[in-house]
C-alpha positions as MATLAB code, in Angstrom:
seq = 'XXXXXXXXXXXXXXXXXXXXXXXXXXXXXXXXXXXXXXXXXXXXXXXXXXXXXXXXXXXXXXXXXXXXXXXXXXXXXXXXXXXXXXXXXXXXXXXXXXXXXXXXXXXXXXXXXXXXXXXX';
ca = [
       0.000    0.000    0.000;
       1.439    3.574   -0.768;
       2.284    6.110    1.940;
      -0.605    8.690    0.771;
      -2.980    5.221    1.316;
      -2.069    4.319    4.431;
      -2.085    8.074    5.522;
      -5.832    7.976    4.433;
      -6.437    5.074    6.417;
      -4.901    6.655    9.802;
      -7.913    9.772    9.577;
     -10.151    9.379   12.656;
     -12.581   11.471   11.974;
     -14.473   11.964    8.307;
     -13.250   14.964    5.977;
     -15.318   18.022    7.251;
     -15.727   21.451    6.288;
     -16.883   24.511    9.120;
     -18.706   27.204    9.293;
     -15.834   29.579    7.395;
     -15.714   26.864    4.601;
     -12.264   25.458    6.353;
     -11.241   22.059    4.854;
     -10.798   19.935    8.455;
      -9.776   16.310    9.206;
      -7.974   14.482   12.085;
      -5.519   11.659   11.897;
      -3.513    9.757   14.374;
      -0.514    8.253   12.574;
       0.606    4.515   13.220;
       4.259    4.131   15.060;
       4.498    1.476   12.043;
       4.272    3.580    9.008;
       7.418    3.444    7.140;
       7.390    7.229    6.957;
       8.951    6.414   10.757;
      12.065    4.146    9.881;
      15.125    5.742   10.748;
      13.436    9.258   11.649;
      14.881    9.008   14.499;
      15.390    5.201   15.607;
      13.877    5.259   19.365;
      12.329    8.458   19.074;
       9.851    8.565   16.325;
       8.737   12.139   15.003;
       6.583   13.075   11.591;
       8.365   14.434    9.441;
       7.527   17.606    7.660;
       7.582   16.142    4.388;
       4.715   13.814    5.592;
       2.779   16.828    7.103;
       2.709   18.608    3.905;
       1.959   15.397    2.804;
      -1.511   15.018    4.775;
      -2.515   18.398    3.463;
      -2.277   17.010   -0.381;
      -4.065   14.024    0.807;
      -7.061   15.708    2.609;
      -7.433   18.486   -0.613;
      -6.936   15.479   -2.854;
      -9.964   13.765   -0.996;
     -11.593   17.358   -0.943;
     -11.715   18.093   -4.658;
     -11.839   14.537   -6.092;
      -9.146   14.427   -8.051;
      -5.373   14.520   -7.913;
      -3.191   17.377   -7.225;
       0.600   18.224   -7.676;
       2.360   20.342   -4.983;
       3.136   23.360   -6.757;
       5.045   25.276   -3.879;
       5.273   25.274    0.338;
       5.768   28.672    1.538;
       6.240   30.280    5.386;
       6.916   26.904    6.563;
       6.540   26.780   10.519;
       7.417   24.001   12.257;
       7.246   24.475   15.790;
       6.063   21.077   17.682;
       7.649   17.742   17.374;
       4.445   15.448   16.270;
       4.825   12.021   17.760;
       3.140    8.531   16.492;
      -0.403    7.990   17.772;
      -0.691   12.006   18.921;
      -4.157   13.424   17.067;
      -3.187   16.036   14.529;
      -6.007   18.241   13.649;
      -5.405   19.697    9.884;
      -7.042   22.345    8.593;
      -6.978   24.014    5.401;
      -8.261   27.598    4.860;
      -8.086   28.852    0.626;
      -6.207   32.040    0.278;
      -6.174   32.640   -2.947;
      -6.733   30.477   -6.209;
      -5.118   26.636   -5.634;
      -3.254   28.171   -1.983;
      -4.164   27.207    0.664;
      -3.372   28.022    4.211;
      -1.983   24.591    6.046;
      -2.302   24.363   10.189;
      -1.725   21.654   12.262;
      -2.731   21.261   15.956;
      -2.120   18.665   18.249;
      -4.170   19.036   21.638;
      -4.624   22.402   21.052;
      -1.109   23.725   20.637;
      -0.038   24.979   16.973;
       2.291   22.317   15.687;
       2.669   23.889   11.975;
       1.532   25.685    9.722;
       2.244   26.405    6.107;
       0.886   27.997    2.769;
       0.785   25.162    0.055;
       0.098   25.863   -3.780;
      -1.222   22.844   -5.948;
      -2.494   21.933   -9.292;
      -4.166   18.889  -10.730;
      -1.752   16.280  -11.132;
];
């Protein structure tokens, strides 16, 4: 099974959308993903890449269709995301195919990001 796949299969709650039209979904990622080998042996952390990742996934899943990352821009990475923690994304447009990435877990901002895409 691909990474995106088994991504999709760690959501625990259904792809939602609020009140201000924000894209929202929460996963909690399995300590056996492979996304976890060797980053860091004993001390597991998501990496970015897979958190920009999520956000392709859950606009993917959004919009129906595939989507390229274009660009990531004002990257903020500021909490270590561990296996099993829930991450809630959301994903607010900005402007045409940008969209404004944040991550919380428990409350506290983990990241945030802009991220541009395009059909694949």
């Amino acid at each position: 099974m691909s990474l995106p796949a088994q991504l999709r299969s760690c959501a625990s709650t259904p792809l939602a959308s609020a009140d201000d039209g924000a894209i929202t979904q929460t996963f909690r990622l399995a300590a056996d993903l492979p996304c976890y080998e060797g980053h860091f042996p004993g001390e597991p952390v998501t990496p970015a890449v897979v958190q920009i990742l999520l956000a392709r996934i859950v606009l993917e899943d959004a919009c129906g269709h595939g989507l390229r990352v274009g660009q990531v821009n004002g990257g903020e990475f500021r909490r270590v995301i561990k296996p099993g923690e829930p991450i809630d994304l959301r994903l607010c447009r900005t402007d045409e195919n940008v969209y404004l990435a944040t991550l919380t877990v428990e409350g506290a901002l983990a990241a945030k990001f802009r991220l541009t895409v395009e059909p694949a």
